[in-house]
N, C-alpha and C positions, 0 to 999 in steps of 0.2 A: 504494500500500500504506500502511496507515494504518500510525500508531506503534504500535499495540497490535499487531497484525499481525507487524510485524517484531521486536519484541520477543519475542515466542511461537517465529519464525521463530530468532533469532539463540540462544534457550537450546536450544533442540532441535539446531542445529548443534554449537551448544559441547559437549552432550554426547554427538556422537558423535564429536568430535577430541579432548575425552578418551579416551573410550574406544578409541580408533585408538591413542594415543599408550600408552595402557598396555600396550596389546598388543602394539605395537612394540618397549616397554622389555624385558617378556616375552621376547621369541621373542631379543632381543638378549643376554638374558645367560643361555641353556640352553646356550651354542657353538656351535659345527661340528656338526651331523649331530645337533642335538639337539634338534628342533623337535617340535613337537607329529606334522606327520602324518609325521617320520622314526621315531619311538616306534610311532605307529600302525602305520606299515607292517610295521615290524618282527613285532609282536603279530601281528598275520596273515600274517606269512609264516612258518606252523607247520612247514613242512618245510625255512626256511633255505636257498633255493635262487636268493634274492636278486629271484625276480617274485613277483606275486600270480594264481594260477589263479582261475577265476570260482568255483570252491569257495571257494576263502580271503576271498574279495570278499562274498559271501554271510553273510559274518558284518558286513559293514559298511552298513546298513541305506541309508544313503545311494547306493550304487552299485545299479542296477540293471542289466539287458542293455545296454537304450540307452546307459547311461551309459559303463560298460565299455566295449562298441565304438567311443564317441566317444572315448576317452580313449586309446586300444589304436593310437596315429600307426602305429608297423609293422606291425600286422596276427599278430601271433605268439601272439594267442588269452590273452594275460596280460599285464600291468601291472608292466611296471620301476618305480623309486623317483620317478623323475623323472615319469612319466604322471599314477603314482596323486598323487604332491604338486600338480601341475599343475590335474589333476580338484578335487582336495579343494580349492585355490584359486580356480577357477573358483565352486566350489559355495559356498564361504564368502562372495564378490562378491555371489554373487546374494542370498545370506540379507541382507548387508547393507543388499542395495538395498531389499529388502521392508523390513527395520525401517524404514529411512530415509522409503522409501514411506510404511506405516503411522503411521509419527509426523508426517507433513505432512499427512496425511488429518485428524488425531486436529486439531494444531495450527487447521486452518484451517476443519473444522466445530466446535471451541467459538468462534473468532473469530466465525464465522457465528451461532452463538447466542446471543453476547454483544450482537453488532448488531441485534439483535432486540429491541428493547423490551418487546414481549408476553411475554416470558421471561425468569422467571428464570431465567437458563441456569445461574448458579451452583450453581444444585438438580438440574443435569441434568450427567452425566457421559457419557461419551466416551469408550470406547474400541475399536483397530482392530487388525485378526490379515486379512493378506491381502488386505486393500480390503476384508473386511465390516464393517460399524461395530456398534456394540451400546450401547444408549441406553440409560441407567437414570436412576433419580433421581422426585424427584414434581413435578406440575403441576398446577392448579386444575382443567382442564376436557377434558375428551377432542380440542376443537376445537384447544387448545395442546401437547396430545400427539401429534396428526397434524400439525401446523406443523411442531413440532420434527422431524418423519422427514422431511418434503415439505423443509426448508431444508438438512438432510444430507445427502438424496439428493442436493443436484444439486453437493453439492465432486466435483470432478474425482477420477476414480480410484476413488472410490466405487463399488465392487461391488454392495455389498447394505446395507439398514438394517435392524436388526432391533429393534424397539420395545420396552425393557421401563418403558416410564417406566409409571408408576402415579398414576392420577386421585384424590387426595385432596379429599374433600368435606368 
């Protein structure tokens, strides 16, 4: 790994152990029973009965059937505090992972463009939502506009490239 490389590598880290650490600071000084999805649950448990029916759940975009029955350990057709937090932690992980994902994608196709001499990749932007990349920026020749997609596609995890760079003549 070159030093430009990890360089790229080591600021995208740093910014998501801040961002962990503030979230941390966060959720440490709301108390006892005072977290974001203890608030949440609450707001959707309209009838105060201490579960969430898949009525109540329905108002929470993220829960769907699947998700509910994976979440639902006893089988009682409704979400105690402890499930529904569980779930919404699971669900939080995985968002993370995708950012984390998306910004190593993002990091190591501008690497890949920087190493590219026929590019100015400085004029060429980068960015990633789910493993699809999307190119924008300008280039001399249509031949450096299909370089630049054919050198993105092949980073790892890379879903899809979608090309808006624009041929300036």
């Amino acid at each position: 790994m070159n030093n430009l490389t990890k360089s790229i590598v080591a600021i995208a880290v740093s910014g998501f152990v801040i961002s962990a650490y503030a979230h941390e600071s966060d959720s440490m000084t709301m108390g006892d029973n005072q977290s974001p999805n203890h608030q949440t649950f609450t707001m959707f448990d309209t009838n105060k009965d201490g579960v969430l029916s898949a009525s109540e759940l329905s108002k929470d975009p993220s829960f769907t059937k699947a998700r509910i029955a994976k979440a639902d350990h006893d089988n009682d057709g409704t979400l105690d505090e402890a499930e529904y937090t569980e779930q919404k932690v699971m669900t939080g992980e995985s968002e993370v992972k995708q950012v984390a994902s998306d910004s190593w994608i993002t990091a190591q196709a501008k690497t890949q463009l920087l190493a590219e001499e026929s590019l100015k990749s400085l004029k060429i932007s980068v960015e990633t939502f789910k493993g699809e990349v999307l190119l924008s920026g300008f280039v001399s020749t249509e031949a450096l506009k299909i370089k630049a997609k054919n050198i993105v596609s092949k980073v790892k995890g890379v879903k899809s490239v979608k090309n808006g760079i624009v041929v300036k003549k």
